[in-house]
N, C-alpha and C positions, 0 to 999 in steps of 0.2 A: 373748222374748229367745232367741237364737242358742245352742245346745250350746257351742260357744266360747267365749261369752261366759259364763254359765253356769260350765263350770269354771274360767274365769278368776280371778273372784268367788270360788268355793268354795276354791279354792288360796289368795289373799292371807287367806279369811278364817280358815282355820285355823294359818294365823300368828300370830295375833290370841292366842287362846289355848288352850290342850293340846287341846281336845275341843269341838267345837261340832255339833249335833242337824239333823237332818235339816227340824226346825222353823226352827230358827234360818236354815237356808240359804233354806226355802222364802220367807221372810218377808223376804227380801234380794233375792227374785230373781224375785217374783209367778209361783212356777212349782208344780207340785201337787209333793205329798209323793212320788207312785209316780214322778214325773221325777227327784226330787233322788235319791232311791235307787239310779234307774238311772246317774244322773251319777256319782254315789260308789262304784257299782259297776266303770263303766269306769275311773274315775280309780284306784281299787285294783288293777285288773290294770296297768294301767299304771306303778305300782308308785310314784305318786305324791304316795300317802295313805294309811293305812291303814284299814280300812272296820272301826266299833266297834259295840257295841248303840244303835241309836239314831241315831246319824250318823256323824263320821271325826275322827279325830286325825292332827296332823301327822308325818311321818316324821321332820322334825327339829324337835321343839317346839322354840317361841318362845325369844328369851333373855329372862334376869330383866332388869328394870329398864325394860322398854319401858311406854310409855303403856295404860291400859285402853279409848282412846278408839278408834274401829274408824278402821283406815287411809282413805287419803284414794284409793286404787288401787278400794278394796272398796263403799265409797260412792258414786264418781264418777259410776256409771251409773244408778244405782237412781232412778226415777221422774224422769229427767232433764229431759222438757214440763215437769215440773210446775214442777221447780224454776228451769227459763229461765222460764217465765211469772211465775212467785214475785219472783225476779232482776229481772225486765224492770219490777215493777211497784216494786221497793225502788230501785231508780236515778233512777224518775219522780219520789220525794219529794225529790230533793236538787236546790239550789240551784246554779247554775255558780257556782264561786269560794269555797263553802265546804267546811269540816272537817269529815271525818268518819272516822270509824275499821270498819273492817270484819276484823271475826273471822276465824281461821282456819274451813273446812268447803267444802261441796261446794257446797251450796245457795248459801252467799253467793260462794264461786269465782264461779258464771256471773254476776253483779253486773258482770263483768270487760269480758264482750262489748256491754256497754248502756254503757259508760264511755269506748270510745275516742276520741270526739269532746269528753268533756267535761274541762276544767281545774282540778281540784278538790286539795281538801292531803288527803291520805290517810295514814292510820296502819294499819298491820295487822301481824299476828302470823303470817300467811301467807308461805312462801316463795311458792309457786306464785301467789298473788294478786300479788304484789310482782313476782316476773321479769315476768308479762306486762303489767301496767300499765306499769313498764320500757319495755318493747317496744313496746307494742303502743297507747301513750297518750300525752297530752301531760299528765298528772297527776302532780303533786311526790308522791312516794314517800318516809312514814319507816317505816322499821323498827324494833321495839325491841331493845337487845341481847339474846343467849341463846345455848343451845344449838339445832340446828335436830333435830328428831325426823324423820326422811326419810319414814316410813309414814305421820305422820297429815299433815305438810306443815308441820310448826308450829316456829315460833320461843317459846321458851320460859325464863324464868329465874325461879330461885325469888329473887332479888336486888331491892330498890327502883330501884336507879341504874341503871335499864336504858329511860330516856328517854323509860319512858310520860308522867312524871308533867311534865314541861314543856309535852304536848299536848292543847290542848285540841279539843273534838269537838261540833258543835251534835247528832251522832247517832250513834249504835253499833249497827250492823248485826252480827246474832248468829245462827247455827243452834241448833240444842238438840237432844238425845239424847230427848228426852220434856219434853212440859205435863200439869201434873196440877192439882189444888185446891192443892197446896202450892206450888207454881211452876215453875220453867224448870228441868231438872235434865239435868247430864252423867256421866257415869262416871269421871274422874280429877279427881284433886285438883289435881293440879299445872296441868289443864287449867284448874278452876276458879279455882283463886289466880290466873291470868293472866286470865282471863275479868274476874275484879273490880277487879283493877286497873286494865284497861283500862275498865268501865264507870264509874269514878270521874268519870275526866275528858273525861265525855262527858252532854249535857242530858238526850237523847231515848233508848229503848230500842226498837232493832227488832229484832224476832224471827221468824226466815223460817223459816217447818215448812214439810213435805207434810203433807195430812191425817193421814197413821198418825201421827206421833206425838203426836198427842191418845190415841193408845190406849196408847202407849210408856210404863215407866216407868225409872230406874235408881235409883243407888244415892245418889245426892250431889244436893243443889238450889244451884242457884248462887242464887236468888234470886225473891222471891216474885214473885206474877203481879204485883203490885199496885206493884211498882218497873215494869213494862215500858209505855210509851206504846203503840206498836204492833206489832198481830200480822198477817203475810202468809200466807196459806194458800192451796190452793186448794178447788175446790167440792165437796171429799168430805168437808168437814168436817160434822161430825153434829150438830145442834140442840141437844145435851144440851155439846159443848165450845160453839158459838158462847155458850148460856148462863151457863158456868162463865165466861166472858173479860169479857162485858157486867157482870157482877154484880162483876168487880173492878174495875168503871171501864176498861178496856182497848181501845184503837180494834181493832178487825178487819176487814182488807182482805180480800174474797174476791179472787185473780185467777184473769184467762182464761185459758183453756190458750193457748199462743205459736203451735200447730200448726194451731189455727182460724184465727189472722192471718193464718197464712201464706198459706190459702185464700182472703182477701178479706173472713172476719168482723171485726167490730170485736174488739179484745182489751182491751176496757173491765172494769175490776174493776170489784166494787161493795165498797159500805161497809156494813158489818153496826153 
């Protein structure tokens, strides 16, 4: 990843909240500890940040009341093959001409570029998924009512009457902050109340990680493994999680990286 890009990242991410660790950045940005130091060194002269014990706080901390879920600016790049390959292969399960609903996140965002050609009834919680399907698709588009939160992308209401509950969905395409033994878990609540509602009125559950977040945890489970039909990963998933998924009854999709296709490989998942 590019120095530019790099503190691009590092900037939206200490918006997020007062103080974030030089850990925290390395593990967003696949870059070593002595790089992120130097980055928060420049960006402190630059009088961008201020450089703490450990990592940087924001010059102008965050306001109260924003979401705990990390912006959708701060995410968009991080391990971005994986997650077009991840995308490329949750598209392939859907049927032309039916329901389904896809979550606000990064991962299911690229869902978007696999979907132009197809005519499907879509629900999502996504501004960003929603403008380009708009544009960029011949796919009936609903949205539910809410507030829209601009950082993380999300339309949101803490309200019933907000149109989920007349849609129904043969599947529900989902990211996650973390998989653990306990199940699929995010960091806001508010994120979560909207996550459930929307999984109500939907049959199937799919759940699109990168491998890390089998290592991830947070603070809130939206719901056990053992509600999810299928899990998308790709191939750094480690023998000790594809076990944890089998033992709950759980389908597991390894996919290919998209950047092999491009070369002329097959980009054939397999089925764990």
């Amino acid at each position: 990843m590019h120095e530019r890009e790099r503190h691009r990242i590092i900037l939206s991410a200490i918006q997020e909240k007062p103080v974030i660790t030089v850990q925290d950045i390395a593990d967003l940005t696949d870059a070593s500890e002595a790089t992120i130091r130097r980055d928060i060194a420049s960006l402190h002269v630059q009088g961008k940040l201020r450089r703490v014990r450990g990592g940087a706080e924001a010059v102008h901390p965050p306001q109260i009341g924003q979401l705990a879920a990390r912006s959708f600016r701060v995410s968009e790049s991080v391990n971005i093959d994986k997650k077009r390959s991840i995308a490329r292969q949750a598209v392939d399960l859907c049927d032309e001409g039916e329901s389904i609903i896809i979550n606000g996140g990064t991962t299911t965002f690229q869902m978007v570029h696999y979907m132009a050609a197809r005519r499907m009834q879509v629900m999502t919680n996504s501004f960003a998924i929603a403008e380009h399907l708009v544009k960029h698709s011949k796919n009936n588009v609903t949205v539910p009512g809410g507030t829209i939160y601009r950082e993380q992308s999300l339309i949101l209401s803490p309200f019933d009457n907000d149109a989920i509950r007349n849609f129904y969905a043969r599947r529900m395409f989902i990211g996650a902050q973390g998989i653990g033994p306990l199940g699929i878990m995010e960091p806001d609540a508010l994120v979560i109340q909207s996550e459930q509602k929307l999984m109500s009125q939907a049959e199937e559950l799919v759940v699109m990680v990168d491998s890390s977040k089998f290592q991830r945890r947070s603070s809130m489970i939206l719901c056990p493994l053992e509600r999810v039909t299928t899990i998308i990963t790709d191939d750094g998933v480690s023998e000790d999680a594809k076990r944890m998924v089998e033992d709950a009854g759980v389908t597991l999709i390894i996919a290919g990286m998209v950047g092999a296709a491009h070369k002329g490989e097959e980009d054939t998942p397999s089925v764990a």
